[in-house]
C-alpha positions as CSV (number, residue, x, y, z in Angstrom):
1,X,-40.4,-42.7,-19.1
2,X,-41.1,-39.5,-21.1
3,X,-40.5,-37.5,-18.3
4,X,-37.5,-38.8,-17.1
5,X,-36.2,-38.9,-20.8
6,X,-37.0,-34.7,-20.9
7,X,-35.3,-34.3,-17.7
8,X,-32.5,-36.3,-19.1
9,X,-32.3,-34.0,-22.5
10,X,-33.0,-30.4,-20.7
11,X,-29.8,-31.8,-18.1
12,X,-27.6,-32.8,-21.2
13,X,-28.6,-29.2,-23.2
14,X,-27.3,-27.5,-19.7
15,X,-24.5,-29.3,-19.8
16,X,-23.4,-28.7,-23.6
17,X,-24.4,-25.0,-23.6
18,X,-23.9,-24.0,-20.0
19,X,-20.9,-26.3,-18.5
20,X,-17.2,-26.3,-19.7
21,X,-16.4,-29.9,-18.2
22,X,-19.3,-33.0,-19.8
23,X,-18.8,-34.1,-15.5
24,X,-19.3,-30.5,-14.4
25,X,-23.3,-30.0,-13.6
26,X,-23.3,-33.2,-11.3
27,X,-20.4,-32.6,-9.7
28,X,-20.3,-28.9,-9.3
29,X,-24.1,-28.6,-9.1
30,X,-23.9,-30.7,-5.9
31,X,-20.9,-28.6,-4.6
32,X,-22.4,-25.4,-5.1
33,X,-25.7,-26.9,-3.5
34,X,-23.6,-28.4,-0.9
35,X,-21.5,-24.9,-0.3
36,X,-25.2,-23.1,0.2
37,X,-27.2,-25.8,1.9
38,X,-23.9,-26.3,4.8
39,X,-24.3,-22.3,5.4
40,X,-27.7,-22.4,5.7
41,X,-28.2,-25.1,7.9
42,X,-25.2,-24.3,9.7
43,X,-26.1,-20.8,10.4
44,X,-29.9,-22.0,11.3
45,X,-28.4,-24.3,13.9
46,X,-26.3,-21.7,16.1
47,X,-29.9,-20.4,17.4
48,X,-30.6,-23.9,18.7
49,X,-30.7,-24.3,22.4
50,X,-28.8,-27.5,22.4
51,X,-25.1,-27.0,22.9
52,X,-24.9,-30.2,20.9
53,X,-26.7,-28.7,18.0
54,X,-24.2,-25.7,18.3
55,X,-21.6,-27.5,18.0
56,X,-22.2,-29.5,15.0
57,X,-24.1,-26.2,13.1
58,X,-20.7,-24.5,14.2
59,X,-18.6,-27.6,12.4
60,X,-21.2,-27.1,9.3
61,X,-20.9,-23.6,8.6
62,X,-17.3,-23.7,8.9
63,X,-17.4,-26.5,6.3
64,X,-19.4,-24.5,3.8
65,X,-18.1,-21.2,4.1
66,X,-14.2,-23.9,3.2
67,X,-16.2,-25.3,0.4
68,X,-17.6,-21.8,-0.8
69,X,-13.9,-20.5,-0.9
70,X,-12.6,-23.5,-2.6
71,X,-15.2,-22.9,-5.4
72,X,-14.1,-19.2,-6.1
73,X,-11.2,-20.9,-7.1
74,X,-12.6,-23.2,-9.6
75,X,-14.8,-20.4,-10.7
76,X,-11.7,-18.1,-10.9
77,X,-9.7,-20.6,-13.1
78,X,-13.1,-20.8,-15.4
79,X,-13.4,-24.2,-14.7
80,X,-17.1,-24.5,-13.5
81,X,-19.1,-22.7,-17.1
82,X,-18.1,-22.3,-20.6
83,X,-18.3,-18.5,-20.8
84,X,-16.2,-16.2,-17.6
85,X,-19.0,-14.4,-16.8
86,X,-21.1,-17.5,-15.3
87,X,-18.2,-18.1,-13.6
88,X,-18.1,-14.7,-12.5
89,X,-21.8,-14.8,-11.2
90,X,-21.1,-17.9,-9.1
91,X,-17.9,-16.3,-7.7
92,X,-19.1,-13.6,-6.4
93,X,-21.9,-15.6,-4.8
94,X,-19.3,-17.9,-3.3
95,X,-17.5,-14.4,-1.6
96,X,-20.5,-13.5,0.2
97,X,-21.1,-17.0,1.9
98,X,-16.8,-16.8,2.7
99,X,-16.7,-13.4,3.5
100,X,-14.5,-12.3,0.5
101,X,-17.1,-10.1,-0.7
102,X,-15.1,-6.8,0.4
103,X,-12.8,-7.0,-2.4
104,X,-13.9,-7.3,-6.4
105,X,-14.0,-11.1,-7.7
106,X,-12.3,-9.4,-10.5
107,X,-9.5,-8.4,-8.1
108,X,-9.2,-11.8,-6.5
109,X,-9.0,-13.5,-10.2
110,X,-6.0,-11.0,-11.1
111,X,-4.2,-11.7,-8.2
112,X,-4.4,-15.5,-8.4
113,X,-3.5,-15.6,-12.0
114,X,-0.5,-13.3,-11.3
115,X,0.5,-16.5,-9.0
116,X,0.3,-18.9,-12.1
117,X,1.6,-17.1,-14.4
118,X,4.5,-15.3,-12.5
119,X,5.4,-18.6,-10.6
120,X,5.5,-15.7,-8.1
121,X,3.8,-14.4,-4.9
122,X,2.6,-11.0,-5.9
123,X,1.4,-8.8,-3.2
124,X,0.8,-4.6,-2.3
125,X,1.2,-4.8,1.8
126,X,4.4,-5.9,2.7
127,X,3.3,-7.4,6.2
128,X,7.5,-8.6,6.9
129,X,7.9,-4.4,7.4
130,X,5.0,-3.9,9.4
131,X,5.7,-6.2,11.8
132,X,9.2,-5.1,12.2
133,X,8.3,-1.4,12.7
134,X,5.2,-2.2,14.8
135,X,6.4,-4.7,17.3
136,X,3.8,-4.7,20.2
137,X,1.4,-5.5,17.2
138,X,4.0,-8.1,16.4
139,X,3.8,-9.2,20.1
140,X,0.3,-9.4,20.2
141,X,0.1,-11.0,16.8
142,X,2.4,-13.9,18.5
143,X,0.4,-14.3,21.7
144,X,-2.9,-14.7,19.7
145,X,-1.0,-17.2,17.3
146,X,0.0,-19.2,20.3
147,X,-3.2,-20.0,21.5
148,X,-4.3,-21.1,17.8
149,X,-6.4,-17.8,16.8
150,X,-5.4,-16.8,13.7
151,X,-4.2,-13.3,14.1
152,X,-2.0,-12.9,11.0
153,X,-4.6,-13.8,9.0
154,X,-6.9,-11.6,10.5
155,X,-4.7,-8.3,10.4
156,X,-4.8,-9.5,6.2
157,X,-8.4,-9.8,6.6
158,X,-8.7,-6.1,7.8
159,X,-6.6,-5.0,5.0
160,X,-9.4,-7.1,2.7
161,X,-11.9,-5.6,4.6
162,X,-11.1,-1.8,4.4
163,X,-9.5,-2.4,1.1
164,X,-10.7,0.6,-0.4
165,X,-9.2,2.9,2.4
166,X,-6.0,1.2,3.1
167,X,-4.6,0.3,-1.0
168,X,-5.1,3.6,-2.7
169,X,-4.9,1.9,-5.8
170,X,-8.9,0.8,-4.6
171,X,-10.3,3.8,-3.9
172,X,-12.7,4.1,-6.8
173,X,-14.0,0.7,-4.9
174,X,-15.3,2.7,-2.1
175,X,-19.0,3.2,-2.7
176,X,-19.1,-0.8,-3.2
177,X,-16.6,-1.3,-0.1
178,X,-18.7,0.8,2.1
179,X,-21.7,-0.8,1.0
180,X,-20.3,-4.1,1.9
181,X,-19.4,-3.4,5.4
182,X,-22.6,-2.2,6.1
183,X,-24.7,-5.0,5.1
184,X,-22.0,-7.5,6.6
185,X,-21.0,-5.2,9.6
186,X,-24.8,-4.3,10.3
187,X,-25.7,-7.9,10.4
188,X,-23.1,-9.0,12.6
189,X,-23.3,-6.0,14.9
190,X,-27.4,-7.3,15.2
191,X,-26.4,-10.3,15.7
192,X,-23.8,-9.4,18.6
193,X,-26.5,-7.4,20.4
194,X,-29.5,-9.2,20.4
195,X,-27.9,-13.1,19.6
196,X,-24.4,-12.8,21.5
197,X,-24.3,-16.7,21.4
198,X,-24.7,-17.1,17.4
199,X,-22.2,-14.2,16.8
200,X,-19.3,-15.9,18.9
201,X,-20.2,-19.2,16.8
202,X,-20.1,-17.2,13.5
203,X,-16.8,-16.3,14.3
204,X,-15.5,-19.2,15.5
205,X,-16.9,-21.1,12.6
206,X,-15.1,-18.2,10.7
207,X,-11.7,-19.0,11.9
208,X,-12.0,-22.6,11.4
209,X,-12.5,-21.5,8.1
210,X,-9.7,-19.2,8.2
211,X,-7.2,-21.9,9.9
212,X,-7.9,-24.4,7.4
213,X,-7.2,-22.0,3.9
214,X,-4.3,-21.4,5.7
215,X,-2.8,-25.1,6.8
216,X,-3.9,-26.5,3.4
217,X,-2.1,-23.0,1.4
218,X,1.3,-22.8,4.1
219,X,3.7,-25.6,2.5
220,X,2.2,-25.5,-0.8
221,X,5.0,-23.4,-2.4
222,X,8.5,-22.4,-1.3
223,X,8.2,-18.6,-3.1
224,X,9.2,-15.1,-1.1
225,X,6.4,-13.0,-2.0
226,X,7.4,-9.4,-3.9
227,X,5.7,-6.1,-3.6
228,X,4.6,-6.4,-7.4
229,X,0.7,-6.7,-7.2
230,X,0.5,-3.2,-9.0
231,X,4.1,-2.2,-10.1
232,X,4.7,-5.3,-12.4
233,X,8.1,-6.1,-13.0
234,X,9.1,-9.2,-15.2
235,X,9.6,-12.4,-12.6
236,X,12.5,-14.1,-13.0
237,X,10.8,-17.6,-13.8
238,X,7.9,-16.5,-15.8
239,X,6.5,-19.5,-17.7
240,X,9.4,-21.7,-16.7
241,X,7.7,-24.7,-16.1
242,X,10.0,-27.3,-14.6
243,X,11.0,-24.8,-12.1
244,X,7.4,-23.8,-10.8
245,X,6.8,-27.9,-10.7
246,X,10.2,-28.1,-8.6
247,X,8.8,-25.3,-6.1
248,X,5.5,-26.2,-6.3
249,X,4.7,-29.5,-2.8
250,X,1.4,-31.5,-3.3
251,X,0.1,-32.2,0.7
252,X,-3.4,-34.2,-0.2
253,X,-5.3,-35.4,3.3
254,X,-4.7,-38.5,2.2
255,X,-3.7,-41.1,-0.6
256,X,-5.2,-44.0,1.6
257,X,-8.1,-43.0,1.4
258,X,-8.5,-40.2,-1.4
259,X,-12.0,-39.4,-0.3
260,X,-10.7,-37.4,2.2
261,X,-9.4,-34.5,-0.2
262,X,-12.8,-34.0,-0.6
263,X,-13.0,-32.0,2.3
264,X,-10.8,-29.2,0.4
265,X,-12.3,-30.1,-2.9
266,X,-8.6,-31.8,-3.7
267,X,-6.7,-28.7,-3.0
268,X,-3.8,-30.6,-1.4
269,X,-3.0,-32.0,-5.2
270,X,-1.5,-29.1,-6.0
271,X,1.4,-30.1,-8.6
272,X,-1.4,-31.7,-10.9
273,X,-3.2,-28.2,-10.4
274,X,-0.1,-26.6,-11.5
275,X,0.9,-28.9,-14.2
276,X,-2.4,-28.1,-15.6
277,X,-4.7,-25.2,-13.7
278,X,-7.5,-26.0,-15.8
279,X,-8.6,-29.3,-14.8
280,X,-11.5,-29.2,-12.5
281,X,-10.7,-30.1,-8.7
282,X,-12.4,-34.3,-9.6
283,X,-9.9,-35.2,-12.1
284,X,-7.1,-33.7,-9.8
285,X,-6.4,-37.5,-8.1
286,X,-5.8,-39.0,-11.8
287,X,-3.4,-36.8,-13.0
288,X,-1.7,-36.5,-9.7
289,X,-1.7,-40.2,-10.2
290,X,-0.1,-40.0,-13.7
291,X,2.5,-37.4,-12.9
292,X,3.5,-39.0,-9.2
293,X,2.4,-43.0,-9.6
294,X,0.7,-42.0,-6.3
295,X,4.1,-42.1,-4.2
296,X,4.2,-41.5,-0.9
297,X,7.5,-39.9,-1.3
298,X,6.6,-37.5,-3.8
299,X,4.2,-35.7,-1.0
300,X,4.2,-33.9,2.4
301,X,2.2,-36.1,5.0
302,X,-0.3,-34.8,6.5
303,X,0.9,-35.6,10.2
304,X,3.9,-33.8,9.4
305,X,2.2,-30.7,8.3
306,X,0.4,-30.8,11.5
307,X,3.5,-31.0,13.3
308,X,5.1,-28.0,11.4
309,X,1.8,-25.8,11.7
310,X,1.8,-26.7,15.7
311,X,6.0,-26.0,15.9
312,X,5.8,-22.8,14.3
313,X,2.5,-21.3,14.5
314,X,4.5,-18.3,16.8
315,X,7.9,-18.4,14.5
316,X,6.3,-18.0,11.0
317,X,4.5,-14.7,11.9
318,X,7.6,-12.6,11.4
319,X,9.7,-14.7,8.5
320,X,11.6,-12.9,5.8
321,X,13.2,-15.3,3.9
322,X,17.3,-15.3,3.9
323,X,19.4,-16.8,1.2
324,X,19.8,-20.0,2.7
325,X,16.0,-20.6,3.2
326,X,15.6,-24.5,1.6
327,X,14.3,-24.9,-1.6
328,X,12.6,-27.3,-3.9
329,X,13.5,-31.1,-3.5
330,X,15.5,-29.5,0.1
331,X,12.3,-27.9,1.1
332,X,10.1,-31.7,0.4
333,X,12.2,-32.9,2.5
334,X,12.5,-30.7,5.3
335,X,8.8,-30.2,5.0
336,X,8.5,-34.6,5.6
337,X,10.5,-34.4,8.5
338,X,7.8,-32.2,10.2
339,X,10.5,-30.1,11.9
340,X,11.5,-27.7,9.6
341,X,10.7,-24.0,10.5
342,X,8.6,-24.1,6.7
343,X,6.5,-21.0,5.9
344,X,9.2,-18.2,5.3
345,X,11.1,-18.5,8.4
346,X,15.1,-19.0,8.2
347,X,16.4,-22.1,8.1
348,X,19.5,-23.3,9.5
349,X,22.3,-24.8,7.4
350,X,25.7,-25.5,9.0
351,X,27.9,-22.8,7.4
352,X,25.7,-19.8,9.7
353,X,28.3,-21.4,12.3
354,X,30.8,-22.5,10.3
355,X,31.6,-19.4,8.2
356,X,31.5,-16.8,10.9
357,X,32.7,-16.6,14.3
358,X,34.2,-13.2,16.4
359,X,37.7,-13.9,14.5
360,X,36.4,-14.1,10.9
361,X,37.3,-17.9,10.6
362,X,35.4,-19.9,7.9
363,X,35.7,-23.6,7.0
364,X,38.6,-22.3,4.2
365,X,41.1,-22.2,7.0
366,X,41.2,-26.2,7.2
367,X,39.9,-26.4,3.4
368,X,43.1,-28.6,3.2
369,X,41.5,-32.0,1.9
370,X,41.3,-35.1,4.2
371,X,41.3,-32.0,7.2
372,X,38.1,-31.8,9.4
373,X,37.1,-28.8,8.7
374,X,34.7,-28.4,11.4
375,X,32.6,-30.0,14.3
376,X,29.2,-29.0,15.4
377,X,26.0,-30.7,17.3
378,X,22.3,-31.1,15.7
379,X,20.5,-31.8,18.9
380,X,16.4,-31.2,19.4
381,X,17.2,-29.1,23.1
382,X,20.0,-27.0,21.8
383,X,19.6,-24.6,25.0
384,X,20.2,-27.5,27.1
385,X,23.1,-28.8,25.5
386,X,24.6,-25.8,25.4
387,X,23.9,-24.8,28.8
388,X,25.5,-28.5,29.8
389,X,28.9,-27.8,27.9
390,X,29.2,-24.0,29.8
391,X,29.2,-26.0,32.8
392,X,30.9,-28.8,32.1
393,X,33.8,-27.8,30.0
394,X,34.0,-23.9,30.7
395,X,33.1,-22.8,26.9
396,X,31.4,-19.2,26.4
397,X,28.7,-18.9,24.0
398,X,27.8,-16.7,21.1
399,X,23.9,-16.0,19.7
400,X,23.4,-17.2,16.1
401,X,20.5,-15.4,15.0
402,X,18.4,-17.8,12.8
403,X,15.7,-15.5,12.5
404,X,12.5,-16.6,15.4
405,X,15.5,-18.7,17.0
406,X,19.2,-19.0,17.8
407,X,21.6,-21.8,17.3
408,X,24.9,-21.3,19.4
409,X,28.2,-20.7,18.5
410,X,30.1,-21.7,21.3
411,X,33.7,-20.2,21.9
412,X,36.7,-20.5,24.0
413,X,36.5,-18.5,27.4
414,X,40.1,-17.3,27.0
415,X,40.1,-15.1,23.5
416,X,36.1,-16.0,22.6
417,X,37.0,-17.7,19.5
418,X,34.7,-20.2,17.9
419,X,35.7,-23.8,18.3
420,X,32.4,-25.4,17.6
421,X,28.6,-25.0,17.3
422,X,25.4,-26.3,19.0
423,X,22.1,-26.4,16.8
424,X,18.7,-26.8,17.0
425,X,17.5,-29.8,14.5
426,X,15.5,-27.7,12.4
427,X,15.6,-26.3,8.8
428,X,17.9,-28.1,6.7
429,X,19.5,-29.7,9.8
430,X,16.4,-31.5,10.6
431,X,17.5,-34.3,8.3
432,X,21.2,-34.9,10.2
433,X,22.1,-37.2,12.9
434,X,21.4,-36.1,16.3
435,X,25.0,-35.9,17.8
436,X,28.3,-34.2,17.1
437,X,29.2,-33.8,13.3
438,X,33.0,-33.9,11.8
439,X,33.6,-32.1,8.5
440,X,36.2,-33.5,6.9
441,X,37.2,-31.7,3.6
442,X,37.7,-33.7,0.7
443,X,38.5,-32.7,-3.5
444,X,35.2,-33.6,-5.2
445,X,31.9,-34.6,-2.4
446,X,30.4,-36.2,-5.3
447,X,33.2,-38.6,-6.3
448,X,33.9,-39.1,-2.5
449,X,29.7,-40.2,-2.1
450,X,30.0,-42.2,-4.8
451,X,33.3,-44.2,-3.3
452,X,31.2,-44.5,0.1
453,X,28.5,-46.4,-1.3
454,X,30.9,-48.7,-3.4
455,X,32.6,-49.5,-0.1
456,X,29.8,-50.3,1.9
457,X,28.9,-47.0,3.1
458,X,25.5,-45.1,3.5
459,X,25.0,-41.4,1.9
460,X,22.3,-40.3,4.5
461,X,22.3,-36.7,3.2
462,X,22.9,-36.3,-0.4
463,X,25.2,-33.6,-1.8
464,X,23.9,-30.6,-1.6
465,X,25.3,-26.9,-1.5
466,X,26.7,-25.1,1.4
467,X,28.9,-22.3,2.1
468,X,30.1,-21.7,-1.4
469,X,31.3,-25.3,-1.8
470,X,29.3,-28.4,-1.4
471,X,28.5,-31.2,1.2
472,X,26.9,-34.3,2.1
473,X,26.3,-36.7,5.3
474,X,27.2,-40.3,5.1
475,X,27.5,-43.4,7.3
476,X,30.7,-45.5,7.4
477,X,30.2,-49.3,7.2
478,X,30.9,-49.4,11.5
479,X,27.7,-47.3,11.9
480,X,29.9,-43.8,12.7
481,X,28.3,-40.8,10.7
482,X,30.7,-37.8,9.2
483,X,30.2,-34.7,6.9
484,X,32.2,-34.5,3.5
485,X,33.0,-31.1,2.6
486,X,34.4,-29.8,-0.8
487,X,35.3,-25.8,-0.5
């Protein structure tokens, strides 16, 4: 009983002196042990003869090298000890077991914070213009991406990696980044010659772990990313708090069976985290709970973020983000349908059709109200349709560039004007009815929802803006869908 009672007082002295949360020792202590113990055993395993052994050592270091990354976050925020530089220590542990290491803890930290406290992405290599001015790099990039390898991510990893060569604002880094390489690089490179087996599951366990930052980061946010890392110029929503909760998409495992979240040490709650980025990753669920009442609603699934990274795992490598790319509560949903081309890419709205065709036409030309405006198709095989309506009625077509895709404007084969347009149900059309679409223009969109619903009508798309005016989807009480358009 004595003993148990001095284990009991050295663990609570540890905790008051040592630990910034009164929960933190058991549950970070077991993390941290967990993060270590995975790697270890993991990397043990990959010299066993048994493919099966392999397999799940392979599945276990992936797992703790996830975990490991996960706590430099913690750690970062200063959530896991009272005083920075414990946090510090057990940070830059965490980077060698993740293989962050190249890079300064310090350097990581700033970067992050710049994320909270910007509501901004902040970065130095501006990866949109490399891949436009290096385009079998982009090609290759795709074809790796296809098959599931994570290429983008590696050509950021190489930057990481030679950080002190490439960004000259690191060069005083370079004894350090050399040093790194070689004790990293040297043990690899022994591996690879004398173990080829265990270096090919090292690096597959490595992409897992790479693939997974990556799915749990990719629909967390609906930011560009700016070129500010080291030239700081004051972000437009600095400390504006409702808009960083409005652009900031929780996408947990699970609510089901919360358990799961685990896995990522909660990452996926990511409003509570930025509602308040000091709360350690166990007391994520009860806040999410408080701010969300745990609605489903209020979330992106987890199968739909499977379907988006599968759908655009090619499309999101080259991205640049136009004006019309969806945005907070648009965004949710597009992100919920699981078809939205999410991650930077452009997304379609109607007006790219509309508003411009070979003879300058926009929607304004008919803007006379109870005129339709304008007819177009949301289909899921636009190339299809639109090869079905060049044979069947005679029309032409015209490219709409939507960035990694095309809708279709298609055109009369007399003068090649624009009569009507054939999309692909992505974007910010993912959410309208598969069919053709009337626009009919009327004074006030909001008014004219409003009267739908009073008369036993359905608003299936609420109003929203588009092409300088506003619109919105709805469903008459015989089942027929139209668009309402105010200029």
């Amino acid at each position: 009983m004595l003993f148990l009672h001095g284990v009991q007082t050295v663990v609570s002295m540890l905790t008051k002196s040592l630990m910034k949360d009164p929960l933190g020792l058991p549950f970070y202590g077991a993390t941290v042990l967990y993060a270590i113990g995975a790697y270890s055993l993991g990397f043990v395993g990959l010299f066993s003869a048994n493919w099966t052994v392999n397999v799940g050592a392979l599945l276990l270091l992936a797992h703790g090298m996830i975990i490991a990354a996960y706590m430099i976050h913690e750690c970062g925020h200063n959530m896991v000890f009272d005083h920075s530089r414990h946090n510090a220590y057990l940070g830059r542990v965490m980077s060698w077991l993740c293989g962050a290491a190249y890079g300064t803890y310090e350097d990581m930290r700033y970067k992050h914070f710049r994320h909270h406290v910007d509501n901004d992405d902040v970065v130095w290599f501006d990866y949109d213009a490399f891949f436009e001015t290096h385009p079998v790099v982009t090609n290759t990039t795709r074809f790796l991406e296809w098959f599931y390898i994570p290429a983008h991510d590696l050509l950021m990893h190489f930057v990481m990696v030679f950080t002190s060569f490439i960004i000259p604002q690191r060069r005083e880094q370079r004894a350090r980044n050399v040093a790194v390489i070689l004790i990293r690089g040297g043990i690899f490179l022994a591996l690879l010659v004398y173990v080829p087996k265990v270096a090919m599951l090292y690096a597959i366990a490595y992409l897992i772990m790479m693939q997974v930052l990556r799915f749990m980061d990719s629909v967390q946010h609906d930011y560009g990313y700016n070129l500010t890392l080291f030239d700081y110029v004051k972000p437009p929503h600095k400390g504006d708090i409702e808009w960083e909760q409005l652009h900031t998409f929780s996408n947990p495992i699970s609510l089901r069976f919360p358990k799961l979240n685990w896995l990522v040490l909660n990452f996926g709650y990511h409003n509570a985290h930025h509602e308040n980025m000091n709360l350690p990753f166990y007391r994520l669920p009860e806040l999410h709970r408080e701010l969300t009442g745990n609605d489903p609603l209020r979330v992106i699934p987890f199968w739909s973020q499977l379907q988006l990274f599968h759908r655009n795992r090619v499309r999101r490598i080259y991205n640049p983000q136009p004006e019309d790319y969806p945005k907070g509560e648009i965004y949710l949903q597009t992100a919920q349908s699981g078809r939205g081309p999410i991650g930077g890419q452009r997304c379609f709205v109607p007006d790219v059709i509309l508003n411009k065709n070979k003879k300058g036409k926009n929607m304004s030309d008919n803007s006379e109200v109870g005129k339709i405006g304008w007819i177009d198709m949301t289909v899921d095989d636009a190339d299809g349709v639109r090869d079905f309506y060049k044979t069947v009625v005679g029309w032409g077509s015209d490219d709409v560039s939507m960035g990694e895709y095309s809708d279709y404007s298609m055109t009369l084969p007399a003068n090649g004007e624009a009569v009507t347009g054939i999309c692909h149900a992505l974007g910010g059309n993912a959410e309208l009815p598969s069919g053709w679409l009337i626009y009919i223009v009327v004074e006030d969109v909001e008014a004219s929802a409003a009267a739908c619903i009073e008369n036993g009508g359905e608003v299936i798309v609420q109003p929203k803006g588009l092409s300088g005016g506003r619109f919105c989807v709805i469903r008459d009480p015989a089942g027929a869908t139209s668009a309402l358009y105010q200029p």
